[in-house]
N, C-alpha and C positions, 0 to 999 in steps of 0.2 A: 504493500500500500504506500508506504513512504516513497520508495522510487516511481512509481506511478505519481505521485503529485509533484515529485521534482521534475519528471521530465514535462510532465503536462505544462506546470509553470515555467521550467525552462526553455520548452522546445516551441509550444502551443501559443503559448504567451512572447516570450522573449524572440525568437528568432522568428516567426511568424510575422511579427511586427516589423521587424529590424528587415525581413526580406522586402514587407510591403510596401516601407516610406523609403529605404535608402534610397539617393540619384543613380549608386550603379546597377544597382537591381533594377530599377524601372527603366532603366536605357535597355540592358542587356539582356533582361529574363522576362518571358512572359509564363508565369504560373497556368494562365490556364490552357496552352498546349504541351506542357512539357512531360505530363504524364501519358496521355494518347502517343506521344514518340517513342517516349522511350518504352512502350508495349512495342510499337513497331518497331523500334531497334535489336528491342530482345526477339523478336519473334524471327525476324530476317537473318542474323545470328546464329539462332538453332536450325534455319532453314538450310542457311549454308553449310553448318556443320554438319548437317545430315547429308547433304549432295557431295560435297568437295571432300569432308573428313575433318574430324576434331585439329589432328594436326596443323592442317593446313593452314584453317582457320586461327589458331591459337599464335603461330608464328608472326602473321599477317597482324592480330590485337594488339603481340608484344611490340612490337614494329613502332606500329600508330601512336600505342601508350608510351612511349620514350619520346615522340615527341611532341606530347598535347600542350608543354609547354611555349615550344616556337608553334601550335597549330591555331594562334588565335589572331582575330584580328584586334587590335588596342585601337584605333583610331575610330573606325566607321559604326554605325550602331547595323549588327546586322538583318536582316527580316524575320521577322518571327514565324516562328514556327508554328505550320499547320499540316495535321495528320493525313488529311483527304491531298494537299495539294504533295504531300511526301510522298504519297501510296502513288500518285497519277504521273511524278516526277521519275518516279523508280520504275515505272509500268515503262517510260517512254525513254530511259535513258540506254537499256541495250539498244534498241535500235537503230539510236543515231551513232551516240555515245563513242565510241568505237570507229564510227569511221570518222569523225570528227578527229579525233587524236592520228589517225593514219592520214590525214590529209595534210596533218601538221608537221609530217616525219616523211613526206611523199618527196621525189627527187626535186629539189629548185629547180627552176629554169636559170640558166647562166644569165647572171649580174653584167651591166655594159659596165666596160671597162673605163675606170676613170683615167682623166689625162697623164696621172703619174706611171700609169701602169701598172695599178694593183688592184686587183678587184674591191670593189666597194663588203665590209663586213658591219653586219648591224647585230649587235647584241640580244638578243631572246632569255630573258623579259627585257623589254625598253627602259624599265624602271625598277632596281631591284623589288623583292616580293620578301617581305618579311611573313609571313604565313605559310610553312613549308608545307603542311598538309593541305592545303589549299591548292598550291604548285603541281605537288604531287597526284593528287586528284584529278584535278585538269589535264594535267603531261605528259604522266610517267608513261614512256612507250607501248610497255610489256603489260599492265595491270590490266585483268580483263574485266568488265561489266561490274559482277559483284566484288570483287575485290577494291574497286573506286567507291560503290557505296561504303562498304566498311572503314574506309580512309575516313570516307562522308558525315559517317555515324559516330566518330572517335572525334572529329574535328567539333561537329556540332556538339557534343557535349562537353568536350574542354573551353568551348566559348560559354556556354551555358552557365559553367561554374568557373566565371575569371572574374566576376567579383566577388567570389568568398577568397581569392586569393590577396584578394588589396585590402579585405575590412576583416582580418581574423581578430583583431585586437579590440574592436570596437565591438562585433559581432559577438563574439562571444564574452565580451566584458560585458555587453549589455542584456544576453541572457545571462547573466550568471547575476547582474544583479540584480532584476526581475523576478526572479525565484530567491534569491534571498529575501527582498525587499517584502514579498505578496506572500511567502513561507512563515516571515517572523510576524507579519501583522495578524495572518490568522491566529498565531501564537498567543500573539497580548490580547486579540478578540476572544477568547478561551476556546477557537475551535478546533483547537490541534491540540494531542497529548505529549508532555514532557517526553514519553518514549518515541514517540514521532519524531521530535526533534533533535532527540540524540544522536538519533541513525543520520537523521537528513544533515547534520551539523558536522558528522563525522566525513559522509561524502564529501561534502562542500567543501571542509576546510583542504579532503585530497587533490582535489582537483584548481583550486587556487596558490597550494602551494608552492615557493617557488625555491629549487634545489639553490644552496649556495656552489659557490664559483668551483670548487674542489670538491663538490659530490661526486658522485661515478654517474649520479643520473642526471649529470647536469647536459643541456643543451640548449644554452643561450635563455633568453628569460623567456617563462610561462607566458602565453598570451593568457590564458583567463586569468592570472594574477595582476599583468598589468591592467588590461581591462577593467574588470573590476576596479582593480583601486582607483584608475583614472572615472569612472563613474561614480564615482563614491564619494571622491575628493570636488568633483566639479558641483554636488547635491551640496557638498558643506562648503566650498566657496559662496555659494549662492545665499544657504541658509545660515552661514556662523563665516561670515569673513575676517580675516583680521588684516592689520595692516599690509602685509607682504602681498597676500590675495589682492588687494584693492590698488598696489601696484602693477603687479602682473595682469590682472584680469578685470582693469577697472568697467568692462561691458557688462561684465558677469555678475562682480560681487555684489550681494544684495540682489538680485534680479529671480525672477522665481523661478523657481528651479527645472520644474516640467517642461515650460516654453522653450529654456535652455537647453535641457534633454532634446525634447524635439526637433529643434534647431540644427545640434548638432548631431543628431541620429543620419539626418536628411542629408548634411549635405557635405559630409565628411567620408573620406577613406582615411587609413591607418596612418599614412604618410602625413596629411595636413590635419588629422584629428589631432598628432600626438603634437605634431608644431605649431598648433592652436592651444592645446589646454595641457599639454603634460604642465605642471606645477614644481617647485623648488620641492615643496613640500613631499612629494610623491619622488624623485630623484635624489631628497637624502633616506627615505623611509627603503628604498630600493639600494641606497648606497652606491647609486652611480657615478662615474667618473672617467675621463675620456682618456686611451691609450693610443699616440700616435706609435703606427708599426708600420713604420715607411721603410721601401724597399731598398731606398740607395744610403741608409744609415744602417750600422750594423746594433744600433743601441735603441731601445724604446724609452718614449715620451712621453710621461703624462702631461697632455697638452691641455685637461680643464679639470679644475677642480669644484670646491662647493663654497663659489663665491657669484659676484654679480655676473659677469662677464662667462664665468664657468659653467652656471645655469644653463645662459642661452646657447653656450656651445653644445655644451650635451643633449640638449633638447632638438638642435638642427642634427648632429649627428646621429643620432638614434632615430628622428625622422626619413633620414636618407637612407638605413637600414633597411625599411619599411617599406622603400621605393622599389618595384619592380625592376624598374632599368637600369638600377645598381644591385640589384639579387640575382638576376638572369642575365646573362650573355645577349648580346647583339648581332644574330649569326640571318642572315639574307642570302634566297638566291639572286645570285649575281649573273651567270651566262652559262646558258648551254648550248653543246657544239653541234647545235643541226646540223650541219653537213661534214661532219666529221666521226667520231668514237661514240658519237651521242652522251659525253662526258659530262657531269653536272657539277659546275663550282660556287662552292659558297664561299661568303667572305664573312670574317668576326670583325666587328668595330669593337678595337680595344678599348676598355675604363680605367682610366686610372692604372694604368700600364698592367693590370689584373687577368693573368693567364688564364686558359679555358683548363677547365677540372680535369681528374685523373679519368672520368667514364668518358671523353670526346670521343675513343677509338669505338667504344661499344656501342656508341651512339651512329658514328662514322658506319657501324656496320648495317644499322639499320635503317639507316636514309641510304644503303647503299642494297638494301633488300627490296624497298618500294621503290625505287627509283629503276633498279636493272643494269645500269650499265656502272663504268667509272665515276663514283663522288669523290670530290677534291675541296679540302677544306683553305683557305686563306686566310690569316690574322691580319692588320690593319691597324699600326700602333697611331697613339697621339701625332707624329709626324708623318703621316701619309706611306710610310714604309713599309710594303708587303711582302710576307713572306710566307712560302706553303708549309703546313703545319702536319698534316696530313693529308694522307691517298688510299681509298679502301676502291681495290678493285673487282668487278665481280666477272668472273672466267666463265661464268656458262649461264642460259637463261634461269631457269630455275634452280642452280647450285645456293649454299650459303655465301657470300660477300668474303672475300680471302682480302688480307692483307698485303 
């Protein structure tokens, strides 16, 4: 009974809410077709699995799922999703589908030669294509019919859930204090018993805890602990400010608290939630403090501490943490070689001179699985200096991608 009224209040109540008013939910998700899809997703799925073979299918998933994070769009708001117009899309896509992508692979016609005497070469895409499941969907030579929908079906739901990627901290700070909040007033209402509370108080406190720096389970700080406290702390700026609050947050202090919630439930992600309202107060209670680990020093810097100027630093740094475009990699297709090996290169726009991780090769393997032919990866430092990083080749139509 007790975890039945936590999830109710947390899940029903809190993130219910939190999907329906936030800006990125309402650009990016529509609720009411996302359930009718993903029946047709699952169903398509087990369809293929049954024709083609568990295998087949399972490789083709792992594939997709390695790269749902380059598989979204960030800029455009895409078309919402509709079941009858998916069912009538997927009806009509072998048909054409297919020769469309062979028409795009079909021999050119020789290019007039320019006055220098070198044939004219235009680049395929004209504009790099950050979206590699998208690329791939549309391109890949070899992928037949259903195998582009399942690209289709992986893409669309990693766009579907790329705003629970930019609001974990707020998202779940904000169920977490919803059920606290609505769990302890039934409490002082006398509708809950002491042994209720014990259970439910016991959960709570697991799931806000946050490991210190030298635990074995440490992994960067808890989003429901900061969460939570960042909601908690912005209820008592509003309701009990003191002086420090009324510099920091002279919009806020004193202002009621609800409008304020609402406010910024609406129209905030993790990145500008936390460089709007993280507080002094919640960065000494957290014992934060900023370490420069620069690459061309062999010594580290504690570059802010817990003073004026220290605050604000740690509150922009830990903001940029938060930022997508400084957590992920900036890897785009850049050119493929129509009229050559049908070679596919992508290029990394380097950050802060920050190399790509140790899984690129494995990743390399699997844009080197949908794709079919030679991927070739390119980094791209701060001063415009390219250099090939990797090359996964793949030797036969349907073999694995070799090195």
């Amino acid at each position: 009974l007790t975890m039945q009224g936590l999830v109710i209040a947390h899940a029903a109540y809190g993130h219910n809410s939190f999907f329906k008013g936030n800006y990125l939910f309402r650009t990016w998700t529509n609720a009411d077709a996302i359930i009718d899809y993903l029946v047709f997703a699952r169903n398509y799925i087990s369809q293929c699995e049954e024709r083609y073979g568990e295998e087949e299918v399972e490789l083709l998933l792992d594939s997709c799922h390695a790269l749902m994070n380059l598989g979204v769009d960030r800029y455009k708001r895409p078309p919402k999703l509709s079941l009858a117009k998916e069912k009538l899309r997927q009806q009509e896509r072998e048909e054409y589908l297919q020769a469309q992508v062979n028409d795009l692979w079909r021999t050119l016609p020789a290019h007039e030669i320019r006055p220098e005497g070198r044939p004219e070469r235009q680049r395929f895409p004209a504009e790099p294509e950050e979206n590699l499941l998208y690329f791939i969907e549309k391109n890949a030579p070899l992928l037949e019919p259903w195998q582009r929908e399942v690209v289709r079906i992986v893409r669309k739901v990693a766009q579907y859930f790329f705003p629970q990627r930019q609001t974990q901290v707020m998202n779940e700070g904000w169920a977490t204090f919803w059920h606290y909040t609505l769990l302890n007033t039934l409490y002082d209402e006398g509708l809950l018993a002491d042994s209720f509370m014990l259970e439910f108080l016991q959960s709570h406190t697991n799931v806000v805890a946050q490991p210190p720096y030298n635990s074995r389970w440490y992994n960067g700080l808890n989003p429901y602990a900061l969460g939570f406290a960042m909601w908690r702390d912005i209820r008592r700026i509003c309701e009990d400010p003191d002086d420090e609050d009324r510099r920091w947050f002279p919009e806020i202090a004193g202002s009621d608290w609800r409008e304020t919630f609402d406010f910024a439930m609406r129209n905030f992600k993790d990145e500008s939630f936390i460089a709007q309202y993280l507080s002094p107060k919640i960065m000494r209670d957290f014992r934060l403090f900023a370490v420069l680990d620069d690459d061309r020093d062999d010594k580290l810097k504690v570059s802010a501490i817990h003073d004026e100027s220290g605050f604000q630093r740690v509150r922009q740094i830990l903001s940029d943490q938060y930022n997508l475009g400084n957590r992920e990699p900036n890897i785009q297709v850049w050119n493929v070689d129509l009229r050559g090996d049908r070679s596919l290169t992508l290029r990394h726009q380097q950050h802060q001179r920050r190399p790509l991780g140790e899984s690129t090769e494995e990743v390399m393997k699997h844009i080197a699985r949908l794709w079919g032919f030679t991927v070739r990866l390119e980094t791209v430092d701060e001063n415009g200096r390219r250099e090939l990083v990797h090359e996964t080749r793949v030797e036969k139509r349907r073999n694995s991608p070799e090195n």
